[in-house]
DOLO-63868 format. One record per residue (C-alpha): residue number from 1; residue in three letters; x, y, z. Coordinates in pm, 1 decimal, always signed. Each point is the difference from the previous one (the first is absolute). Layout:
! residues N
<atom n="NUM" res="ALA" xx="X" yy="Y" zz="Z"/>
...
This chain:
! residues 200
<atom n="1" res="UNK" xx="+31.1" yy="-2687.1" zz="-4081.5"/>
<atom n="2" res="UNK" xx="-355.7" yy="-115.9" zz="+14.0"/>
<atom n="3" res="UNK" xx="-42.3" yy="+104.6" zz="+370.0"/>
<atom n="4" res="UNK" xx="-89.4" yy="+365.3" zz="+80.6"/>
<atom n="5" res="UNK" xx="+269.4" yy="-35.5" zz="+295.9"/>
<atom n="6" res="UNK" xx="+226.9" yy="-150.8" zz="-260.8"/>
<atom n="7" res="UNK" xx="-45.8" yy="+264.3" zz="-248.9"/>
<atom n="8" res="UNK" xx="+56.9" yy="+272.4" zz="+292.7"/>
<atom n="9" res="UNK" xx="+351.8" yy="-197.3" zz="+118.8"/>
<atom n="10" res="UNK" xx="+96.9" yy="-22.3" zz="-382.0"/>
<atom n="11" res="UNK" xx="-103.3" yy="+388.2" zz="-75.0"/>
<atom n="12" res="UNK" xx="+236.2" yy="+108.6" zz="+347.4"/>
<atom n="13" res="UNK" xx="+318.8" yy="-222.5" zz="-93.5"/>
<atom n="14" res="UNK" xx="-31.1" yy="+16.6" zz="-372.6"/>
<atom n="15" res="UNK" xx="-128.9" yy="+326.8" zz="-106.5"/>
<atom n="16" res="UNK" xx="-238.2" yy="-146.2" zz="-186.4"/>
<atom n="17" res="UNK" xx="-374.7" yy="+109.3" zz="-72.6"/>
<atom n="18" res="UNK" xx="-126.9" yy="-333.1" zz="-50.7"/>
<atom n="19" res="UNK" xx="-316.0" yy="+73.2" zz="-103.1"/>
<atom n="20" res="UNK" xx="+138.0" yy="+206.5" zz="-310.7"/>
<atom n="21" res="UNK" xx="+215.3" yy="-323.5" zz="-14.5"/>
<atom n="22" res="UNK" xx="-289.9" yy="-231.9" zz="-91.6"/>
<atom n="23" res="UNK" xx="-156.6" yy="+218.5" zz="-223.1"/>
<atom n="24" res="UNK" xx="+341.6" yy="+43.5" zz="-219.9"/>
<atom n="25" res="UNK" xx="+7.4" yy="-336.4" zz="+16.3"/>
<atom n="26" res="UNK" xx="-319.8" yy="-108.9" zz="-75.0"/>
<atom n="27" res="UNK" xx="+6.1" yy="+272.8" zz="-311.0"/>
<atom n="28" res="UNK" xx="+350.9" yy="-181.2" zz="-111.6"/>
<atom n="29" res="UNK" xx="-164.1" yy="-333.6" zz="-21.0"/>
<atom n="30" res="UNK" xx="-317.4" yy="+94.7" zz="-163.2"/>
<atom n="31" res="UNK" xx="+213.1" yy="+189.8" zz="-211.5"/>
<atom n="32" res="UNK" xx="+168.9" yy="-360.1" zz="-145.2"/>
<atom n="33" res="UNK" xx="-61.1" yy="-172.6" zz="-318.4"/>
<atom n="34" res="UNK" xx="-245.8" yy="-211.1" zz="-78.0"/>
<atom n="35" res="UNK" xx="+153.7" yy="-393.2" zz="+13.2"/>
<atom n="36" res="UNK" xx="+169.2" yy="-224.2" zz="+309.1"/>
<atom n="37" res="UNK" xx="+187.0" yy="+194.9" zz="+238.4"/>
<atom n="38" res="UNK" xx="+215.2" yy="-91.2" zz="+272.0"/>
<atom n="39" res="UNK" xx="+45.5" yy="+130.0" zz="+332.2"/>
<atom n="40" res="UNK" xx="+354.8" yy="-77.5" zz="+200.6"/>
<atom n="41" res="UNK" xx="-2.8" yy="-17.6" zz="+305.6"/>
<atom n="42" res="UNK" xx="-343.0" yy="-1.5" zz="+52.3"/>
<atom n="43" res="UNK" xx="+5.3" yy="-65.1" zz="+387.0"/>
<atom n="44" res="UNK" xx="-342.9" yy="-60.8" zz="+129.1"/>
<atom n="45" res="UNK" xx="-143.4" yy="+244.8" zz="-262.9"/>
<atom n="46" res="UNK" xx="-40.1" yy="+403.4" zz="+154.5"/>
<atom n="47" res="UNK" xx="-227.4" yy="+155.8" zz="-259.9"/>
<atom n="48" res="UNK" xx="-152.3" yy="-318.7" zz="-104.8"/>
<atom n="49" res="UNK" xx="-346.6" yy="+109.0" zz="+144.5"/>
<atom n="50" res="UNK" xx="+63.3" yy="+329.7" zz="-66.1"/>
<atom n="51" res="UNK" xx="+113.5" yy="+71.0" zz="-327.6"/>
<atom n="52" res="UNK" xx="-239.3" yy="-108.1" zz="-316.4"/>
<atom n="53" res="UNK" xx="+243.4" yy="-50.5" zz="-216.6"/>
<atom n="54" res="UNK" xx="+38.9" yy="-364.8" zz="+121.3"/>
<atom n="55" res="UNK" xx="-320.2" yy="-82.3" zz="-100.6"/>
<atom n="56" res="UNK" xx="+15.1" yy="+202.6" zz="-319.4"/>
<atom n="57" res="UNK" xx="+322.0" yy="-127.4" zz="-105.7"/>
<atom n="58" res="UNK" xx="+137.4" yy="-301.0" zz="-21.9"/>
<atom n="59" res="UNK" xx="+81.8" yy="-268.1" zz="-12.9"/>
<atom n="60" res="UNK" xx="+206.6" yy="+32.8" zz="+314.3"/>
<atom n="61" res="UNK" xx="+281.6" yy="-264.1" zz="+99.1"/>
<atom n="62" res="UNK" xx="+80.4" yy="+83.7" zz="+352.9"/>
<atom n="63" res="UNK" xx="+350.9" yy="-109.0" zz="+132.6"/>
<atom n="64" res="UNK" xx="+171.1" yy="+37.7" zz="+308.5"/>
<atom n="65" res="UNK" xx="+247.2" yy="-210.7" zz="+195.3"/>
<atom n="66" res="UNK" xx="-211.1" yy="-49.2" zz="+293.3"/>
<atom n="67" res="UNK" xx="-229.6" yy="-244.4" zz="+55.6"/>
<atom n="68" res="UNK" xx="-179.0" yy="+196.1" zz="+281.2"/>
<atom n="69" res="UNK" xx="-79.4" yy="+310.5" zz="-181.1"/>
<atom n="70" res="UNK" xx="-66.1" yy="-196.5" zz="-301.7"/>
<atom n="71" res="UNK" xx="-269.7" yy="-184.7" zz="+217.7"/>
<atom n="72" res="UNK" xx="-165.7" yy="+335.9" zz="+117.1"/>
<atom n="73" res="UNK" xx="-17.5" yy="+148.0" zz="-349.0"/>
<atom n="74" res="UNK" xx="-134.2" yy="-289.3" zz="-160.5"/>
<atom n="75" res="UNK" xx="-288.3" yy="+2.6" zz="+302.7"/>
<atom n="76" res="UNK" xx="-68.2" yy="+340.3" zz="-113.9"/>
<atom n="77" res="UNK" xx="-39.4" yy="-100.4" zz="-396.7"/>
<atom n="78" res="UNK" xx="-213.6" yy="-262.8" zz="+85.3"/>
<atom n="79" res="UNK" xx="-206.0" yy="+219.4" zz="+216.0"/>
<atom n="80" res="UNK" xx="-130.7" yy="+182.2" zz="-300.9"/>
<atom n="81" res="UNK" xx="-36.3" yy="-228.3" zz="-222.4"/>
<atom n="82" res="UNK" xx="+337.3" yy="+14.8" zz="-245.3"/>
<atom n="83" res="UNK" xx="+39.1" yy="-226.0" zz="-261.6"/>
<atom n="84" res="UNK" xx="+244.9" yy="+58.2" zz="-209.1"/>
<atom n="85" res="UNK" xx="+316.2" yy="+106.4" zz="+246.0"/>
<atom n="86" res="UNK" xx="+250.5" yy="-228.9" zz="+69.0"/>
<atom n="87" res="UNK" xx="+274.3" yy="-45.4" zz="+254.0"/>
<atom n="88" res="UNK" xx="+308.7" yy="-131.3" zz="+27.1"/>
<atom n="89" res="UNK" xx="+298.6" yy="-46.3" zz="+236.5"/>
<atom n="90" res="UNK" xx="+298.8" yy="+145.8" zz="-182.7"/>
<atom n="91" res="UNK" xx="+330.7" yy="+162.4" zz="+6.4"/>
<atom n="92" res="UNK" xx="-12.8" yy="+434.8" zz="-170.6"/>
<atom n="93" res="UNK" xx="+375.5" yy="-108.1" zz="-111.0"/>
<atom n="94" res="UNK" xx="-103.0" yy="-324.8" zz="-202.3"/>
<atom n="95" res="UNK" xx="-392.6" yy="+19.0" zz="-96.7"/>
<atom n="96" res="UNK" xx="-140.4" yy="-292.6" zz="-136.5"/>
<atom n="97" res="UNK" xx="-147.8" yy="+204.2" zz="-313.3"/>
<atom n="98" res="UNK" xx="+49.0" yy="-10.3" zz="-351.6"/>
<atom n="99" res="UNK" xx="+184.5" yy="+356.2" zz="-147.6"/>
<atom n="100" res="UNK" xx="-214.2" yy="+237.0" zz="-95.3"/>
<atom n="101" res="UNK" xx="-317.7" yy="-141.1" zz="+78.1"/>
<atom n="102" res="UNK" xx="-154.5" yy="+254.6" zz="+240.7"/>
<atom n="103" res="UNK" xx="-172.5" yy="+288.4" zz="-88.0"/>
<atom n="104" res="UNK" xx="+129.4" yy="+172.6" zz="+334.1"/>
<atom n="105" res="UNK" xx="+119.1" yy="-11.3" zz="+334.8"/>
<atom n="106" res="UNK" xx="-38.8" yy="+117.4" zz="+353.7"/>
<atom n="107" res="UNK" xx="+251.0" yy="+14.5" zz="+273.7"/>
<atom n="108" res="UNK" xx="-113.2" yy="+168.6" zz="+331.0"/>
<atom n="109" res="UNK" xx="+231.0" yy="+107.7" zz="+327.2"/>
<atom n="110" res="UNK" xx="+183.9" yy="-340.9" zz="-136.1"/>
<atom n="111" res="UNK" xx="+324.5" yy="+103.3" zz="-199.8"/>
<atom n="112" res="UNK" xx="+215.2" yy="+185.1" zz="+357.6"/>
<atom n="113" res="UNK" xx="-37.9" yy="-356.5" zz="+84.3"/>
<atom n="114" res="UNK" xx="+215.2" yy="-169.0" zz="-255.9"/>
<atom n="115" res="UNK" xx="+351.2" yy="-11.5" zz="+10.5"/>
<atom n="116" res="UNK" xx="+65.2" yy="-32.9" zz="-348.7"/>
<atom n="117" res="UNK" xx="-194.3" yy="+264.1" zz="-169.6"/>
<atom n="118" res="UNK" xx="+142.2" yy="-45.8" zz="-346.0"/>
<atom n="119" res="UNK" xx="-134.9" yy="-368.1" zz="-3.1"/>
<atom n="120" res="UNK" xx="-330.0" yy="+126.1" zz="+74.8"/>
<atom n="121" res="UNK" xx="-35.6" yy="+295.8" zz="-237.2"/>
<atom n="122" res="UNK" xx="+173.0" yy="-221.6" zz="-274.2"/>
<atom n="123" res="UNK" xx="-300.8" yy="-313.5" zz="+87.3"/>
<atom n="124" res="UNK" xx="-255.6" yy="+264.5" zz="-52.2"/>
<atom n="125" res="UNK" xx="+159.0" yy="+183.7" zz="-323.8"/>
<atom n="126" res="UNK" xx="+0.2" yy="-426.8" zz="-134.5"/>
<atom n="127" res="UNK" xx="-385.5" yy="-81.5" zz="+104.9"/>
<atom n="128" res="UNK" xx="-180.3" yy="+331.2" zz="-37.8"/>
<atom n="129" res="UNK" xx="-76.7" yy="+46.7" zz="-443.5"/>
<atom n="130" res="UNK" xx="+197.1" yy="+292.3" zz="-172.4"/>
<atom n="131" res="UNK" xx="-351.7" yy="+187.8" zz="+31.7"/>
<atom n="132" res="UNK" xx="-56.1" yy="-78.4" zz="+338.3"/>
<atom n="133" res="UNK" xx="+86.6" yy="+224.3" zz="+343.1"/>
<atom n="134" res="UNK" xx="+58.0" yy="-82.4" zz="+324.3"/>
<atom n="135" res="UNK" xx="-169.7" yy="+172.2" zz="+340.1"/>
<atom n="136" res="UNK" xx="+239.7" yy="+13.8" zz="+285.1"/>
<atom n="137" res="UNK" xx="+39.4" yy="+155.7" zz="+323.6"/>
<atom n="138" res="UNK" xx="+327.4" yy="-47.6" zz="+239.2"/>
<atom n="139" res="UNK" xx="+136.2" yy="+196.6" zz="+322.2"/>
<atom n="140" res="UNK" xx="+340.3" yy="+158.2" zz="-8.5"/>
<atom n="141" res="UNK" xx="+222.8" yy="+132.1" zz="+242.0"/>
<atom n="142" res="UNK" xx="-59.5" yy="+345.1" zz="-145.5"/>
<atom n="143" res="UNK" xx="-273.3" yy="+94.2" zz="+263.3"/>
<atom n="144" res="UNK" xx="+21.7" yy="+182.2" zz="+349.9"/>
<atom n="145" res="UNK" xx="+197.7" yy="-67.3" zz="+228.7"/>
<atom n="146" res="UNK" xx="-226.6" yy="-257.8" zz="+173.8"/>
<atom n="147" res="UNK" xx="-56.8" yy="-158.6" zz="-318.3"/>
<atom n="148" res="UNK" xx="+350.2" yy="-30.7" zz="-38.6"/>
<atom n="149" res="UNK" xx="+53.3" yy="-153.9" zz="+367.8"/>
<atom n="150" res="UNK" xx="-260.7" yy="-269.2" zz="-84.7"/>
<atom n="151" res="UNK" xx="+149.9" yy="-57.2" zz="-336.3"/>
<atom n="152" res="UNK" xx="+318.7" yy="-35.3" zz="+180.0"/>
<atom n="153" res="UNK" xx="-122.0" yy="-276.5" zz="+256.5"/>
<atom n="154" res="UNK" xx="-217.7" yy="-194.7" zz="-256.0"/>
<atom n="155" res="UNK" xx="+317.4" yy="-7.8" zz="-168.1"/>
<atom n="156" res="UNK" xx="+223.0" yy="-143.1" zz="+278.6"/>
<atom n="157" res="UNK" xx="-244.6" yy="-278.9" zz="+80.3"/>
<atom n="158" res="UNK" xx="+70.7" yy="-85.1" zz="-399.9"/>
<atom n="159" res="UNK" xx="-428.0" yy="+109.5" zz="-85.8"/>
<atom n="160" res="UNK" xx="+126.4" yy="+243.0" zz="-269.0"/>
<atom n="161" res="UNK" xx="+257.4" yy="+32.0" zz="-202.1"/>
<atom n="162" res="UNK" xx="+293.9" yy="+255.6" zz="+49.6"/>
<atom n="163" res="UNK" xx="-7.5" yy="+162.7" zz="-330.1"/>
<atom n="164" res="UNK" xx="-354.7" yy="+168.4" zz="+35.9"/>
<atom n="165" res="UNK" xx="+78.2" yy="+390.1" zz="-92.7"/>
<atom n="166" res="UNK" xx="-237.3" yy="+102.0" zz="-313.6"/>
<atom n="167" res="UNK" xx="+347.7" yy="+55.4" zz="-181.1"/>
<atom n="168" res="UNK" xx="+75.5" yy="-376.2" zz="+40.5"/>
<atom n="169" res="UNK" xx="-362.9" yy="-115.3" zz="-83.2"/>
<atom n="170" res="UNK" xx="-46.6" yy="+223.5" zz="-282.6"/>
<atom n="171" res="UNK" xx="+372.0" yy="-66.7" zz="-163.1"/>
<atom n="172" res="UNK" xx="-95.0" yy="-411.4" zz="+60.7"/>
<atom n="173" res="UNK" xx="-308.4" yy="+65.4" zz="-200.5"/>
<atom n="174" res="UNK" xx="+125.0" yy="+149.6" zz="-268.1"/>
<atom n="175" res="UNK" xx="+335.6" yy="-249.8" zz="-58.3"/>
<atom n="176" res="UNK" xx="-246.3" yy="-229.1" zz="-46.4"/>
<atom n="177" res="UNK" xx="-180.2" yy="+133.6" zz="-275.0"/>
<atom n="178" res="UNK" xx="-317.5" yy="+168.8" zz="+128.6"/>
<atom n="179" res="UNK" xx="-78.2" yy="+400.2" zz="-7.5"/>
<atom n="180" res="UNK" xx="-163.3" yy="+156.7" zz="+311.5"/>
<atom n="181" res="UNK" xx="-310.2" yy="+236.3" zz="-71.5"/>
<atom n="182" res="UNK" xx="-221.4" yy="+177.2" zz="+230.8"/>
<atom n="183" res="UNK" xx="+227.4" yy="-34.7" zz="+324.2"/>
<atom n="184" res="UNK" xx="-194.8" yy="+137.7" zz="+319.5"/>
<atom n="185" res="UNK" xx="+180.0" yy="+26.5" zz="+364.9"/>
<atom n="186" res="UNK" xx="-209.6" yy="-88.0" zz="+272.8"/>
<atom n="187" res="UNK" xx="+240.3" yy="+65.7" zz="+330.7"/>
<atom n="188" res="UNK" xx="+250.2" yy="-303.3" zz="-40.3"/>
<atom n="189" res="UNK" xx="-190.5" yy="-183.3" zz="-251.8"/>
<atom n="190" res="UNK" xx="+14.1" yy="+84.3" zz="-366.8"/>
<atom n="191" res="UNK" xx="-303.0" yy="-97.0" zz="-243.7"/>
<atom n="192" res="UNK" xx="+67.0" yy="-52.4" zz="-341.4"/>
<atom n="193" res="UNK" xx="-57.5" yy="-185.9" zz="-329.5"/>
<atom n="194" res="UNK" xx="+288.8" yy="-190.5" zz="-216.6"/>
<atom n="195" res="UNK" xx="+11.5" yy="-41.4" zz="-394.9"/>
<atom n="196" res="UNK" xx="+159.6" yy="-266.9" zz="-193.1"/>
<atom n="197" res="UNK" xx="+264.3" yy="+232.1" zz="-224.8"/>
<atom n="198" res="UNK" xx="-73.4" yy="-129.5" zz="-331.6"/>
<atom n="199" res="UNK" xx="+313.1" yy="+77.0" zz="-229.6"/>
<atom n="200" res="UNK" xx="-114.9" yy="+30.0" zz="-357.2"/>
């Protein structure tokens, strides 16, 4: 969504007002705690340049699957001068991290990718402390109807998941232990911020 043409093709199919996207996003992350903070996927890192909170924050550990847009985002940390962000080829339904040992989490336009939901929300309930919260943005099938046609095909080709209403996402969230607060729809996407539920 860097691209003006981008953010024009994304605004048509999606509903979306991307630029009121970034900034609830960038508010979300500056909004974290203080402490290491992961971000899954991270793709080739949207907001990095954009949003302060990545240089504000941290540490960051970065992980994605892909090499490639692993590659591109860690050209852009070393572009301004980052030192204390690593990043790290991994898996969002096995993460190589120690329970409880981030402060928080982000997770952007990432989770109508994964097929099993539940692993993911339960991986980020395990690594993000009781104290922490987690920034997260997804698309759902819940838009317009072009939204929905484009959800539809992305689905086909096996690119998202099939259980991507906000019903689904939201109920997967919360089996796995986290509360949802402050949950803003942007066309087909949904913006909002997860809580570990602490029982006392």
């Amino acid at each position: 969504m860097s691209s003006p043409t981008r953010q024009r093709l994304d605004s048509w199919l999606l509903g979306l007002d991307v630029k009121r996207y970034y900034s609830e996003m960038a508010d979300r992350i500056a909004g974290l705690p203080d402490g290491p903070i992961l971000e899954i996927p991270a793709g080739n890192g949207p907001l990095f340049k954009q949003a302060a909170g990545y240089r504000d924050r941290g540490p960051w550990i970065f992980a994605d699957l892909s090499w490639h847009l692993l590659k591109q985002l860690a050209a852009k940390v070393e572009a301004v001068g980052a030192k204390k962000h690593l990043i790290i080829r991994a898996d969002a339904c096995a993460l190589p991290i120690v329970d409880g040992t981030m402060a928080g989490a982000v997770s952007m336009f990432g989770i109508h990718c994964f097929h099993d939901k539940p692993a993911v929300f339960g991986e980020l309930r395990r690594v993000v402390a009781d104290e922490g919260q987690i920034a997260v943005s997804t698309l759902t099938t819940d838009g317009h109807k072009l939204s929905q046609y484009y959800h539809q095909m992305s689905q086909k080709d096996g690119t998202f998941a099939p259980d991507n209403s906000w019903a689904e996402i939201s109920t997967a969230a919360r089996g796995q232990g986290l509360e949802l607060h402050g949950t803003t729809g942007l066309g087909s996407a949904r913006v909002f911020t997860a809580r570990p539920k602490v029982h006392s």
